[in-house]
Short mmCIF file of the C-alpha atoms (twelve columns), coordinates in Angstrom:
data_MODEL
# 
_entry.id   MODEL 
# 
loop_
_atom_site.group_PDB 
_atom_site.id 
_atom_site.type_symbol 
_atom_site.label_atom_id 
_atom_site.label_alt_id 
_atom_site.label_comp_id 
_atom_site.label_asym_id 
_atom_site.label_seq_id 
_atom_site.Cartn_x 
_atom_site.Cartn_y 
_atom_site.Cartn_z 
_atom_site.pdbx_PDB_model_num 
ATOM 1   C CA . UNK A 1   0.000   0.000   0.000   1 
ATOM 2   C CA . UNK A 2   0.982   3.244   -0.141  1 
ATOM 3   C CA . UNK A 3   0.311   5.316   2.740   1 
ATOM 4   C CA . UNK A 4   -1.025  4.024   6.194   1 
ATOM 5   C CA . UNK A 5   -4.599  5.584   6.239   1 
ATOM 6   C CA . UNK A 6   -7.186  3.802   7.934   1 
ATOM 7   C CA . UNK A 7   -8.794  3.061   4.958   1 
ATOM 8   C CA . UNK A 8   -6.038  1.980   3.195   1 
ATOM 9   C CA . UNK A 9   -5.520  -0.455  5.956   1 
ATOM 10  C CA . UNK A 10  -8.986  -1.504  5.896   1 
ATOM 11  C CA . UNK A 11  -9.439  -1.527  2.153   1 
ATOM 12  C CA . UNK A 12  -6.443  -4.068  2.066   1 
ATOM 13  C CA . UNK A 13  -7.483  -6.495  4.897   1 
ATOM 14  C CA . UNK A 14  -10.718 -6.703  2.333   1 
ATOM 15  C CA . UNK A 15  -9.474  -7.705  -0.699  1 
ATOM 16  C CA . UNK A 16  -6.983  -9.653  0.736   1 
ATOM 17  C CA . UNK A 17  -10.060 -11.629 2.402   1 
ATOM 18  C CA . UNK A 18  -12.304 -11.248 -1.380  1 
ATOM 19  C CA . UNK A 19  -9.046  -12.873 -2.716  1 
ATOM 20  C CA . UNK A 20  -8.368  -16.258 -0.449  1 
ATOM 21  C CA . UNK A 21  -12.301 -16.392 -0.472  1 
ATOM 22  C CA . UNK A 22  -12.811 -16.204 3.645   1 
ATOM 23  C CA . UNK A 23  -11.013 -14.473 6.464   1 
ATOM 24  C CA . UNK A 24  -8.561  -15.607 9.291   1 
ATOM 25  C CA . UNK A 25  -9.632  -16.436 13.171  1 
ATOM 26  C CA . UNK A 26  -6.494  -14.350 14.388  1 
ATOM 27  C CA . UNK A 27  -4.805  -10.992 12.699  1 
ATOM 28  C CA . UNK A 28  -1.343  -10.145 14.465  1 
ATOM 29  C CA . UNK A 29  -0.989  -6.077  12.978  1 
ATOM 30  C CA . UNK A 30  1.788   -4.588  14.303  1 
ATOM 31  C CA . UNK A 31  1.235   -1.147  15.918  1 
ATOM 32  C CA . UNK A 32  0.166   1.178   13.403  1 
ATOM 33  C CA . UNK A 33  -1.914  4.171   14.168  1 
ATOM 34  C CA . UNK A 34  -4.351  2.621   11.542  1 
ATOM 35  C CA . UNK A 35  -4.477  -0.552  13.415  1 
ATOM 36  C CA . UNK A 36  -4.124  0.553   17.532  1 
ATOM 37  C CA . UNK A 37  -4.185  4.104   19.010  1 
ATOM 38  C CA . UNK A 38  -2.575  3.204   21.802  1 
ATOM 39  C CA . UNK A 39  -0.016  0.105   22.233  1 
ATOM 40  C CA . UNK A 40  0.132   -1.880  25.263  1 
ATOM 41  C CA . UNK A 41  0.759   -5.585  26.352  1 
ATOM 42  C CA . UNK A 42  -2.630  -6.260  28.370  1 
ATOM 43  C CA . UNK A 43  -4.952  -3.477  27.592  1 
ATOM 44  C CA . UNK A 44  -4.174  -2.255  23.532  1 
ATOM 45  C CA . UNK A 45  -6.885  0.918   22.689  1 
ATOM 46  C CA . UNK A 46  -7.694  -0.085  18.502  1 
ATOM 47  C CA . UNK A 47  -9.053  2.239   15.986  1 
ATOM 48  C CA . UNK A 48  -12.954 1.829   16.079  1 
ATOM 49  C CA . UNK A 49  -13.427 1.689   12.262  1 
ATOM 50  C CA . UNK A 50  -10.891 -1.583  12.273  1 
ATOM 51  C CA . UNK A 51  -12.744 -3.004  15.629  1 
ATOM 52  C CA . UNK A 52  -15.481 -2.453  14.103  1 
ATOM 53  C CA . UNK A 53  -14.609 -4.257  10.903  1 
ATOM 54  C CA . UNK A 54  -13.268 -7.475  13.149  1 
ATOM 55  C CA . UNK A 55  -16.549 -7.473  14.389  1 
ATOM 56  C CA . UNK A 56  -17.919 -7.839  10.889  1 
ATOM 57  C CA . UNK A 57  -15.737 -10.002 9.614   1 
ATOM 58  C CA . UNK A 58  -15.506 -12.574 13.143  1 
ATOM 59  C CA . UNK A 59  -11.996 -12.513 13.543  1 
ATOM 60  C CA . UNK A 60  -10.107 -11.804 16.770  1 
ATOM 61  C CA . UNK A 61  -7.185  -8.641  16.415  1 
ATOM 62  C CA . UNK A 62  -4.027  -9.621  18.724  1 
ATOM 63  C CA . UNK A 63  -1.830  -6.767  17.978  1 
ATOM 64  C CA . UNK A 64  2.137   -7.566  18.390  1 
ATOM 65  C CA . UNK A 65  3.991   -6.888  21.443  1 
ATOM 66  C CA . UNK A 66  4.925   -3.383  21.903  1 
ATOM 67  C CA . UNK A 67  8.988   -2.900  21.381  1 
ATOM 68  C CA . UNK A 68  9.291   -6.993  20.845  1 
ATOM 69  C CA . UNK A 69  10.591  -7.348  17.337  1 
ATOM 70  C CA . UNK A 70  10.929  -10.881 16.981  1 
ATOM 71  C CA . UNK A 71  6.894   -11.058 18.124  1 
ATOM 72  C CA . UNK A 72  6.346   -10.647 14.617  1 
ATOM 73  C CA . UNK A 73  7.479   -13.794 13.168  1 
ATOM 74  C CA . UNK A 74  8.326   -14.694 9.863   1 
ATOM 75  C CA . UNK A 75  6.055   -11.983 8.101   1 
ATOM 76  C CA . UNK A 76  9.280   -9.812  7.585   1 
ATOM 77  C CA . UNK A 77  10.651  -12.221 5.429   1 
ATOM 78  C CA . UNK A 78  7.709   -12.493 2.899   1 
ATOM 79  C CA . UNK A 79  8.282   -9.050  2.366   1 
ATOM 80  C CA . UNK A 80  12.069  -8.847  2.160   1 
ATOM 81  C CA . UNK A 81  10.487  -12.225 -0.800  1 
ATOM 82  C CA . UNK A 82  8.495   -9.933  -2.324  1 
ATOM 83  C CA . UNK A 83  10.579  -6.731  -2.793  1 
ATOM 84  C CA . UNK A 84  13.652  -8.395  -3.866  1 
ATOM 85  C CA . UNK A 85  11.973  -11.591 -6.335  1 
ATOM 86  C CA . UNK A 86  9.381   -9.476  -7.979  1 
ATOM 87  C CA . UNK A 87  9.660   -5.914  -7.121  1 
ATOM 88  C CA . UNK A 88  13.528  -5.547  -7.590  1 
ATOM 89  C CA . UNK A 89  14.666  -3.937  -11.034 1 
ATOM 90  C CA . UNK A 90  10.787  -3.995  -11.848 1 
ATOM 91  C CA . UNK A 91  8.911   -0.304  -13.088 1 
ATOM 92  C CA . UNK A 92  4.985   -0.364  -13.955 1 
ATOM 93  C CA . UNK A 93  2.894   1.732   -15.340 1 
ATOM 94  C CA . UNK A 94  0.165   1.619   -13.301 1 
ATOM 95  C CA . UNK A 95  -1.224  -0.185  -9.880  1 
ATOM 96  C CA . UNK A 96  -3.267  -1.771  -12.149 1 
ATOM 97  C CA . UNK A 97  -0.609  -3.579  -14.335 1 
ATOM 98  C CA . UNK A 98  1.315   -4.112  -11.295 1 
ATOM 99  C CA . UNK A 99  -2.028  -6.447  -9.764  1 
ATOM 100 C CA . UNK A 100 -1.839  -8.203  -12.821 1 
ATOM 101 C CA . UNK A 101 1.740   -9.153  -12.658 1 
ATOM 102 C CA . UNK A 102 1.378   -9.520  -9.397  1 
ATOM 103 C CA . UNK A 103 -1.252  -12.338 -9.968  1 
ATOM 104 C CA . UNK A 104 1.131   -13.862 -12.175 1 
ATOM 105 C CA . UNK A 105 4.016   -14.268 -9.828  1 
ATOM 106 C CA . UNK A 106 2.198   -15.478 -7.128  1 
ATOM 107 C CA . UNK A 107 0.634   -17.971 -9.810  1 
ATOM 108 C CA . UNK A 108 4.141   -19.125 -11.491 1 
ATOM 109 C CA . UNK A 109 6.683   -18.310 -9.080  1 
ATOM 110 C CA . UNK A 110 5.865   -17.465 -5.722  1 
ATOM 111 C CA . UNK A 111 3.119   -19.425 -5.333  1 
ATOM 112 C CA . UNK A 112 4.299   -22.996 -6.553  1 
ATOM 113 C CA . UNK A 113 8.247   -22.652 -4.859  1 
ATOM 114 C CA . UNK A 114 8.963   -24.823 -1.717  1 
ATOM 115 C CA . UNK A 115 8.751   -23.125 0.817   1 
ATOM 116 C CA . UNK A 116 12.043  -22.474 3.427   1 
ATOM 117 C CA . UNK A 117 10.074  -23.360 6.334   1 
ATOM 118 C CA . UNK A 118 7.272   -25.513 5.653   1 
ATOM 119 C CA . UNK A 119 9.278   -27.709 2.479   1 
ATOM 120 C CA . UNK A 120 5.941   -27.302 0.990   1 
ATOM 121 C CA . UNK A 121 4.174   -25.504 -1.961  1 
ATOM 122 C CA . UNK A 122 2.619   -22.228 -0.540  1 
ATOM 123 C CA . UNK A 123 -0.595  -22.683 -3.121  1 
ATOM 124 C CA . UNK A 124 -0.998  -26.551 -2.823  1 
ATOM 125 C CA . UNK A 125 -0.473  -26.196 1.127   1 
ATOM 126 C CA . UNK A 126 -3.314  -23.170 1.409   1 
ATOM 127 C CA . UNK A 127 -5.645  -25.461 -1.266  1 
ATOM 128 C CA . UNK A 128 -4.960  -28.055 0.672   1 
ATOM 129 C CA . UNK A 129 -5.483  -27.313 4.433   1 
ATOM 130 C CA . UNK A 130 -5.262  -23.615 5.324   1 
ATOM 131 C CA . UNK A 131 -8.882  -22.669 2.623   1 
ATOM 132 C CA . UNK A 132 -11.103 -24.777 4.464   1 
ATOM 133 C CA . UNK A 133 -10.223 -23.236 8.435   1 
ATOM 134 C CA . UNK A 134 -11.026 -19.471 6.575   1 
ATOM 135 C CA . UNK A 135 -14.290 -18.109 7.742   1 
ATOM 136 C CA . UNK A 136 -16.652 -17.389 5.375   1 
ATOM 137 C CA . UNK A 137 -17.161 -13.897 4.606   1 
ATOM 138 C CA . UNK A 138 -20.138 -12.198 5.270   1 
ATOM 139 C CA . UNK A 139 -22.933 -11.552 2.943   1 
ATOM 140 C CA . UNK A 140 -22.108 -7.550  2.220   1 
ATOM 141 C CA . UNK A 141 -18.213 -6.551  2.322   1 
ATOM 142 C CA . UNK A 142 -16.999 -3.944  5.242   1 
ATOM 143 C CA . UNK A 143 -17.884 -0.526  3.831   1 
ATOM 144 C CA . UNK A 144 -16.297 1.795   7.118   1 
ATOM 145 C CA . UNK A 145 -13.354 3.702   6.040   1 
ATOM 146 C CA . UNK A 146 -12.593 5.731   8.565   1 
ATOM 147 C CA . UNK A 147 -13.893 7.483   11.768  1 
ATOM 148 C CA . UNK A 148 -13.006 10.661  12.880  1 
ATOM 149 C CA . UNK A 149 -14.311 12.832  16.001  1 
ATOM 150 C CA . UNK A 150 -15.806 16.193  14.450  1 
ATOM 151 C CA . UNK A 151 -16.777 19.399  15.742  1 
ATOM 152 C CA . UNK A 152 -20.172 20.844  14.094  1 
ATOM 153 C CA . UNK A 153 -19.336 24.752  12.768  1 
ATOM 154 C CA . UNK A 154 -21.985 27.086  13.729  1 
ATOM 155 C CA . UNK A 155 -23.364 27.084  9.454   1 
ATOM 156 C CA . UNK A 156 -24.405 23.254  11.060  1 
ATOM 157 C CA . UNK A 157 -21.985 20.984  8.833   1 
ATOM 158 C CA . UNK A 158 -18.398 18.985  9.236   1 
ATOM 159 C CA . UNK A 159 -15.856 19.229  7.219   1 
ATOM 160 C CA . UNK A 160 -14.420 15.942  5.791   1 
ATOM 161 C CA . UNK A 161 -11.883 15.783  3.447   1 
ATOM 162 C CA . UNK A 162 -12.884 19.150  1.933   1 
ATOM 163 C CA . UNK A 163 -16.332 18.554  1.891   1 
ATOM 164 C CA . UNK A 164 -19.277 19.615  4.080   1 
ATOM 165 C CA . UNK A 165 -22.070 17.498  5.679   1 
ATOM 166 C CA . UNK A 166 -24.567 19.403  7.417   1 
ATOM 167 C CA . UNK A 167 -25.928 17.735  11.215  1 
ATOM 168 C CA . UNK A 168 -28.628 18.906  13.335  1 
ATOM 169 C CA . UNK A 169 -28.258 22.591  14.791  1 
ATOM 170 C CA . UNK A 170 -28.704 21.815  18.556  1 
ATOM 171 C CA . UNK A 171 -25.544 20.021  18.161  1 
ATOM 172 C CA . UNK A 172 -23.338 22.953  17.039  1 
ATOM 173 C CA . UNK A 173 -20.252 23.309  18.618  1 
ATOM 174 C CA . UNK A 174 -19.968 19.816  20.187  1 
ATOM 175 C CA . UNK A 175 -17.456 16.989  19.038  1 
ATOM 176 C CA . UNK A 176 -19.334 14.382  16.912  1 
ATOM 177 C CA . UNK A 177 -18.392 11.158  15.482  1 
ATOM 178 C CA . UNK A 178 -18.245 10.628  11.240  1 
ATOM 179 C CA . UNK A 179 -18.033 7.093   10.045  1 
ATOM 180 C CA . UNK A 180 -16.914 7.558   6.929   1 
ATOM 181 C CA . UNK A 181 -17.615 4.642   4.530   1 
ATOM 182 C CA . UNK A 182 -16.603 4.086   0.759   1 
ATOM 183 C CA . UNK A 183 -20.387 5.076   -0.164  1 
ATOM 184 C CA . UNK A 184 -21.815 6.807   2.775   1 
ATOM 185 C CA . UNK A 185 -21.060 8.870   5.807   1 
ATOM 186 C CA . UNK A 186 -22.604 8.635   9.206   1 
ATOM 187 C CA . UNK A 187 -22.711 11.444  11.843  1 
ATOM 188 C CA . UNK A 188 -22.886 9.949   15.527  1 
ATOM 189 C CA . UNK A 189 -23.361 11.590  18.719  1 
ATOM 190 C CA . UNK A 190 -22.255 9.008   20.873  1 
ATOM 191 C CA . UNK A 191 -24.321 5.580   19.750  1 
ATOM 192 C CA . UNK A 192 -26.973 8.050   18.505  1 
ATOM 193 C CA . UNK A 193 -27.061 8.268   14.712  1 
ATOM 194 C CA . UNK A 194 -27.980 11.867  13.854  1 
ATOM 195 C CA . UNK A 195 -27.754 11.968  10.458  1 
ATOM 196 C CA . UNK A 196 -26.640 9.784   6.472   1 
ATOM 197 C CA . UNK A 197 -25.413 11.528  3.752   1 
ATOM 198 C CA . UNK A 198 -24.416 9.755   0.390   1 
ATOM 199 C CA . UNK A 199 -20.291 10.579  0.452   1 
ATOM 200 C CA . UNK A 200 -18.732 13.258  -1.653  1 
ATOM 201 C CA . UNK A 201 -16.669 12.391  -4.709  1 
ATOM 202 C CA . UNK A 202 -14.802 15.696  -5.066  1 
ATOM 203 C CA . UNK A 203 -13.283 18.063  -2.995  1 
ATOM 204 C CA . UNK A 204 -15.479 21.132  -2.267  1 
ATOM 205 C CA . UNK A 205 -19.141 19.544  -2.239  1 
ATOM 206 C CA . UNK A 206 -22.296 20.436  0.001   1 
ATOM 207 C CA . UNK A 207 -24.273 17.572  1.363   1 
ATOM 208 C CA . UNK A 208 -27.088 19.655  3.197   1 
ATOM 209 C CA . UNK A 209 -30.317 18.631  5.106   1 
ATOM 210 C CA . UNK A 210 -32.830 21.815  5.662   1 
ATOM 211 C CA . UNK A 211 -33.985 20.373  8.665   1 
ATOM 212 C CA . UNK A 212 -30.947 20.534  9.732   1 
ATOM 213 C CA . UNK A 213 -30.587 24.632  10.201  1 
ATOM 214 C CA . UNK A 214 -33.220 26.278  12.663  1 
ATOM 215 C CA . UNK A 215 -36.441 26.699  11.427  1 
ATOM 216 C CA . UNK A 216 -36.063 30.331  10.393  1 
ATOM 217 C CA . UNK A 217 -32.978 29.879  8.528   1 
ATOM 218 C CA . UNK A 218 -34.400 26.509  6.976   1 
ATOM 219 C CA . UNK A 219 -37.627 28.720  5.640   1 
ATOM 220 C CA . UNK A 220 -35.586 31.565  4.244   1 
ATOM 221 C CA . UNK A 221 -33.208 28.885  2.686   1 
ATOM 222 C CA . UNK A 222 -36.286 27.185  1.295   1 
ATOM 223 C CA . UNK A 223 -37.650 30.345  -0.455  1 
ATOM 224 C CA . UNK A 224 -35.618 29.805  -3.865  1 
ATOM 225 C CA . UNK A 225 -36.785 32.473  -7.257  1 
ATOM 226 C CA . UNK A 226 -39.137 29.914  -8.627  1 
ATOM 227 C CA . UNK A 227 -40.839 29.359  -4.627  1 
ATOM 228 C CA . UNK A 228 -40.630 32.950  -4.049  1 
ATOM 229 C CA . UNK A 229 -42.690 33.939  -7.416  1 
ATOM 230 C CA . UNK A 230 -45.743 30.974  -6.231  1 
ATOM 231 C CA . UNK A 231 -45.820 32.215  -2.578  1 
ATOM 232 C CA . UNK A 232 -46.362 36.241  -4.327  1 
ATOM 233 C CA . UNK A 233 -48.640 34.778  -6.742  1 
ATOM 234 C CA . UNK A 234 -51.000 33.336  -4.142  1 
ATOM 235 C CA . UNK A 235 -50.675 36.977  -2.289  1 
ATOM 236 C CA . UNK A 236 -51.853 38.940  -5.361  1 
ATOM 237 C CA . UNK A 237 -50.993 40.233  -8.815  1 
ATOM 238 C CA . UNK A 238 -49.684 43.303  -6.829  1 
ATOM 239 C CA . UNK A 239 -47.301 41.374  -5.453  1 
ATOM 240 C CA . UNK A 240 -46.710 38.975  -8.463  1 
ATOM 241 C CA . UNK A 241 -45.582 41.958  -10.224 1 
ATOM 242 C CA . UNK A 242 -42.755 43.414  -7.929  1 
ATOM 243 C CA . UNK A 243 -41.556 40.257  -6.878  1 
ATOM 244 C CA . UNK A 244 -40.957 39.260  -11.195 1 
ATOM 245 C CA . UNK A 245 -39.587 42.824  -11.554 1 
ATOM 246 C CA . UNK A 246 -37.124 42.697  -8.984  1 
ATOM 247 C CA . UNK A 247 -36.041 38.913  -9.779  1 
ATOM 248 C CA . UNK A 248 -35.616 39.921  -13.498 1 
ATOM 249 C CA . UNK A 249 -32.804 42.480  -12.793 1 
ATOM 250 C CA . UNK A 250 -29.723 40.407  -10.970 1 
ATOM 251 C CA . UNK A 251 -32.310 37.828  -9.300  1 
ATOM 252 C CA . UNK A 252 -29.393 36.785  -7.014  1 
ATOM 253 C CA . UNK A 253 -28.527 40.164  -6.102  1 
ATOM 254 C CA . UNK A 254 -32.131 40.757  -5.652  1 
ATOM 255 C CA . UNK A 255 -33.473 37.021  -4.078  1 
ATOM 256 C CA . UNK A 256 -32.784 38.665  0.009   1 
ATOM 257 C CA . UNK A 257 -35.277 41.717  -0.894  1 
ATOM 258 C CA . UNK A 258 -38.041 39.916  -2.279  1 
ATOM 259 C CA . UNK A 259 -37.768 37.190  0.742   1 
ATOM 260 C CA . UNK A 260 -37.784 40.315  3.306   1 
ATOM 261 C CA . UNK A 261 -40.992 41.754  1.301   1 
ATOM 262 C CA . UNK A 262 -42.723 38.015  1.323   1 
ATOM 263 C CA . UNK A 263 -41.651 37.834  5.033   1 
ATOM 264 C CA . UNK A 264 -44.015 41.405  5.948   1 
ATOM 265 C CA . UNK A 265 -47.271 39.264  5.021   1 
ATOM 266 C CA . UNK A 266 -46.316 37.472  8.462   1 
ATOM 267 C CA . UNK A 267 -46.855 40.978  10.095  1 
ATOM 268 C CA . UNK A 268 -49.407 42.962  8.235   1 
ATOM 269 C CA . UNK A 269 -51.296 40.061  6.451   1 
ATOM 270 C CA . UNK A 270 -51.693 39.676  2.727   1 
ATOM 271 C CA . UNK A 271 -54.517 42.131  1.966   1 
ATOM 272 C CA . UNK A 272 -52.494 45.329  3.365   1 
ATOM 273 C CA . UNK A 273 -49.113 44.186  1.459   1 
ATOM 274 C CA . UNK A 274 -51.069 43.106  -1.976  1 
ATOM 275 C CA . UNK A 275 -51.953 47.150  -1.396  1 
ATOM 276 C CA . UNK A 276 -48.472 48.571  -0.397  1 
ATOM 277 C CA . UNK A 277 -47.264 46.419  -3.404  1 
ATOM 278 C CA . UNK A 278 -49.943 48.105  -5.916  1 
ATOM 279 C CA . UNK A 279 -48.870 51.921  -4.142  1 
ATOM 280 C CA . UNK A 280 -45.305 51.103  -4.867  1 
ATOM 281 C CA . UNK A 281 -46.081 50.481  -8.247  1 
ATOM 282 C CA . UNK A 282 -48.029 53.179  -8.867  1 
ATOM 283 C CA . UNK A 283 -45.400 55.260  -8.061  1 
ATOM 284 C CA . UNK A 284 -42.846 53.299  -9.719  1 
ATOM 285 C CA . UNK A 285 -40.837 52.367  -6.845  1 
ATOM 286 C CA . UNK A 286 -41.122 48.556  -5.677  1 
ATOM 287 C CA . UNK A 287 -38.070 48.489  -3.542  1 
ATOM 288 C CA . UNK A 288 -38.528 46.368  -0.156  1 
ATOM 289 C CA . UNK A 289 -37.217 49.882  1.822   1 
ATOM 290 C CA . UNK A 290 -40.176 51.742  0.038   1 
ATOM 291 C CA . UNK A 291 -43.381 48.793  0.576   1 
ATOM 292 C CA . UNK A 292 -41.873 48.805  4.258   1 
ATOM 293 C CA . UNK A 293 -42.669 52.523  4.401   1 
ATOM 294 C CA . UNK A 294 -45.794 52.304  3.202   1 
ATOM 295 C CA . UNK A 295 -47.191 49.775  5.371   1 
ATOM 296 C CA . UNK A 296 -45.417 51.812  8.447   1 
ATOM 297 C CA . UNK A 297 -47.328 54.579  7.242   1 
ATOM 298 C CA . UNK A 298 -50.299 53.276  6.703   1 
ATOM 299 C CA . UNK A 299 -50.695 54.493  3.018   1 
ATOM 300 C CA . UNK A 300 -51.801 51.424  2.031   1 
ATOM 301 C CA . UNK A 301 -55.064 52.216  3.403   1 
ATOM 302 C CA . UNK A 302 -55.142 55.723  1.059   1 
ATOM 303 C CA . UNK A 303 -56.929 55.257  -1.972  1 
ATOM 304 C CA . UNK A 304 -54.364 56.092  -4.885  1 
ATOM 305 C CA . UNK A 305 -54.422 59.224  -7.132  1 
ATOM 306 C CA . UNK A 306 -55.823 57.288  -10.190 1 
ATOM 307 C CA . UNK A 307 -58.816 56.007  -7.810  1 
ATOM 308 C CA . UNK A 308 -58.850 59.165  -6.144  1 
ATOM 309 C CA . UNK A 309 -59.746 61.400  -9.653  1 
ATOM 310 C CA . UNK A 310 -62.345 58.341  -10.933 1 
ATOM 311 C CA . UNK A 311 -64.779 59.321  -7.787  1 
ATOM 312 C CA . UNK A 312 -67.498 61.108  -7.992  1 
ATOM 313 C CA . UNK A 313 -67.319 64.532  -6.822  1 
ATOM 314 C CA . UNK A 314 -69.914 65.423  -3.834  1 
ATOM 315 C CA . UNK A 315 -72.670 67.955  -4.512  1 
ATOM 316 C CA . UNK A 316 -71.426 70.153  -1.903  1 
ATOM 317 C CA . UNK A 317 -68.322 70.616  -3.377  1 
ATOM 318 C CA . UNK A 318 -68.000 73.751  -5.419  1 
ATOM 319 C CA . UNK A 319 -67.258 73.428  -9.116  1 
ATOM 320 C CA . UNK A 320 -63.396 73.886  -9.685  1 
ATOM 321 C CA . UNK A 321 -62.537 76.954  -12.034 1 
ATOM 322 C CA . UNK A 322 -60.391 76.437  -15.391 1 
ATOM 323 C CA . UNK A 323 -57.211 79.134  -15.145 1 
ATOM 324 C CA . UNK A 324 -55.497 80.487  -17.775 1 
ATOM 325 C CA . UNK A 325 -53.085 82.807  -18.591 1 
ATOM 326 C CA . UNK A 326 -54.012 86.339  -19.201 1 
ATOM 327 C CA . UNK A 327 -51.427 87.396  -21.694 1 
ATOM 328 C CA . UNK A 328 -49.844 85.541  -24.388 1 
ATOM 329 C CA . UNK A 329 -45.919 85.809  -24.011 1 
ATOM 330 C CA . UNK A 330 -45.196 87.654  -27.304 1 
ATOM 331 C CA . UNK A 331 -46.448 90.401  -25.101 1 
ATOM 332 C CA . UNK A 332 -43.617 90.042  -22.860 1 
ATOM 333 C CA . UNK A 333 -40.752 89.123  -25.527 1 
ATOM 334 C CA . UNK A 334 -41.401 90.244  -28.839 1 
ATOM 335 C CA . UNK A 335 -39.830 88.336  -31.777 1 
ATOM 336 C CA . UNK A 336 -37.327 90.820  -33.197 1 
ATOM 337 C CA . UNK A 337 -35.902 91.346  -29.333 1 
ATOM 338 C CA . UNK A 338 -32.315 90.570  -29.471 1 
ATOM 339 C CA . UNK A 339 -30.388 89.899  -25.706 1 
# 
C-alpha cells in the first residue's frame, strides 16, 4: 500500500479476504496508528473503524507486542520475498498492471516454490489445508473507512476531506463522530445516529439537510426564485408583479429583498401588502425599503391618485374653475428682441 490511512488499511485487509475467499480467526498487525491508538501488552486501545470491521468479519485482532521485534514472526521475510523476487529492477505503469503481474508471480513463481520453512508448496499447502479453516465472509463486504471525532461549525456541517455534511443545529459546537464509509457517511453523537449523507466524490461539495438549520434559517433557505414567485402569486398580482420585476434584474442580487418583502405578510397580512405592493407600483418604486414605508405609514389604506380622480365629486363641493393665462408671451418678448 501506499500510505497508512485507515482506509487503506482496511481496504487491504478486504481484498486480501475477497481474494483467499474467507477471512482468518487471528490478525497479528503490528502497531500502526491505523491498526491501535494506543499500544500496550494487556490493555491495547484499537481504531474503532478496524474493531469495528473485526466485528464484521468474526476474527479476533491480537496486535504484536509493543517494542518486541521478533513477536512478529516470519512476516518480515515475505516481504524482504516480495521486494527483492518481484519488485527488484521492476517499473509499472500503473497499480493496475502491477495487480496483474502480481497475480502472475504469485501464480508461477511465488506461489508454486517450496517453501524455506514448511518444504511445501505455498498454493498446494493453502488449497490443501489452510482454505477450508477461513471463515466465510459475510454476505455484504466492510464498507467503514474511517472514523473521525468532528466538531459541528456554527453554518451546522463537518468538514471531511474538503467537503461539508450538514448535522442537526442543537448540536453545534460539540465533538461528533463521522463514520466515513466508501459510499456513505454517518454522523454519531455518541451511539446516537444523527444523520446519512451519500459521500462526496470531489473536494469542495455540500451535502445539506434543511432540517438541519433552525427553522427560520431553513424557511428563508427554502424560499428559492421559482418558490418565491408561487408564494407572491398566491398573495396577489400586486405582489406577483414586484416580486418578477425585482427577480428579473440580478435575481441573485435581488433574491434577500423579495424574501424580506414576502416575510411582511407574516406581520401585516396579505390584503395590506397586496396594497403597499400596488402603491409602490403606482409610483414606480417597488423596492422592499419603500413597501416597508408604506405599510409603516399606513398608506396602504389611502386610496391612490388614479382612484382618487375616478370618484365622484360630492354635490357640496364647489365646481373647480379652469385658469389660464391672461397674456400671451409675445407680449412680454417680442420676436425681433435681441439679448
Amino acid at each position: 500500500m501506499f500510505d497508512q490511512k485507515v482506509s487503506t488499511w482496511i481496504a487491504c485487509h478486504r481484498r486480501a479476504f475477497e481474494n483467499f475467499g474467507g477471512a482468518v480467526e487471528r490478525m497479528v498487525p503490528d502497531n500502526l496508528k491505523a491498526a491501535v491508538l494506543v499500544a500496550s501488552l494487556h490493555d491495547p486501545v484499537l481504531g474503532e473503524a478496524y474493531r469495528r470491521m473485526a466485528q464484521h468479519y468474526g476474527f479476533l485482532i491480537s496486535p504484536t507486542r509493543p517494542r518486541t521485534p521478533e513477536h512478529k514472526g516470519k512476516v518480515e521475510s515475505g516481504v524482504h520475498y516480495v521486494k527483492r523476487n518481484f519488485m527488484a529492477g521492476q517499473q509499472f505503469a500503473n497499480i493496475d498492471v502491477a495487480n496483474e503481474r502480481l497475480q502472475v508471480w504469485v501464480r508461477e513463481v511465488a506461489g508454486v516454490r517450496r517453501h524455506g520453512t514448511t518444504g511445501q508448496s505455498p498454493l498446494a499447502l493453502f488449497n490443501e489445508r489452510e482454505k477450508a479453516a477461513l471463515i466465510p465472509l459475510p454476505a455484504y463486504p466492510f464498507d467503514l473507512c474511517e472514523v473521525r471525532v468532528m466538531k459541528l461549525h456554527p453554518d451546522c456541517h463537518v468538514v471531511i476531506d474538503g467537503s461539508f455534511y450538514s448535522a442537526p443545529w442543537a448540536h453545534i459546537g460539540e465533538s461528533l463522530e463521522a463514520y466515513i464509509g466508501e459510499r456513505i457517511v454517518e454522523i454519531y453523537r455518541g451511539v446516537e445516529l444523527l444523520t446519512t449523507h451519500t459521500r462526496a466524490k470531489h473536494k469542495g461539495e455540500w451535502h445539506t439537510r434543511l432540517e438541519h438549520y433552525p427553522p427560520d434559517k431553513a424557511a428563508y433557505l427554502e424560499r428559492t426564485p421559482e418558490r418565491c414567485k408561487q408564494v407572491a402569486e398566491s398573495i396577489g398580482p400586486a405582489t406577483s408583479k414586484v416580486v418578477q420585476a425585482l427577480l428579473a434584474d440580478r435575481p441573485l442580487d435581488r433574491l434577500r429583498s423579495v424574501q424580506a418583502i414576502l416575510r411582511l405578510v407574516e406581520s401585516v397580512g396579505r390584503r395590506r401588502l397586496e396594497a403597499a405592493c400596488a402603491r409602490a407600483l403606482h409610483f414606480g418604486d417597488p423596492r422592499y425599503r419603500r413597501i416597508r414605508d408604506i405599510l409603516n405609514a399606513a398608506l396602504d389604506r389611502e386610496p391612490l391618485p388614479e382612484a382618487m380622480a375616478s370618484l365622484p365629486m360630492p354635490p357640496s363641493s364647489p365646481t373647480l374653475r379652469q385658469f389660464a393665462f391672461a397674456r400671451s408671451a409675445r407680449e412680454f418678448f417680442g420676436e425681433g428682441d435681441e439679448r
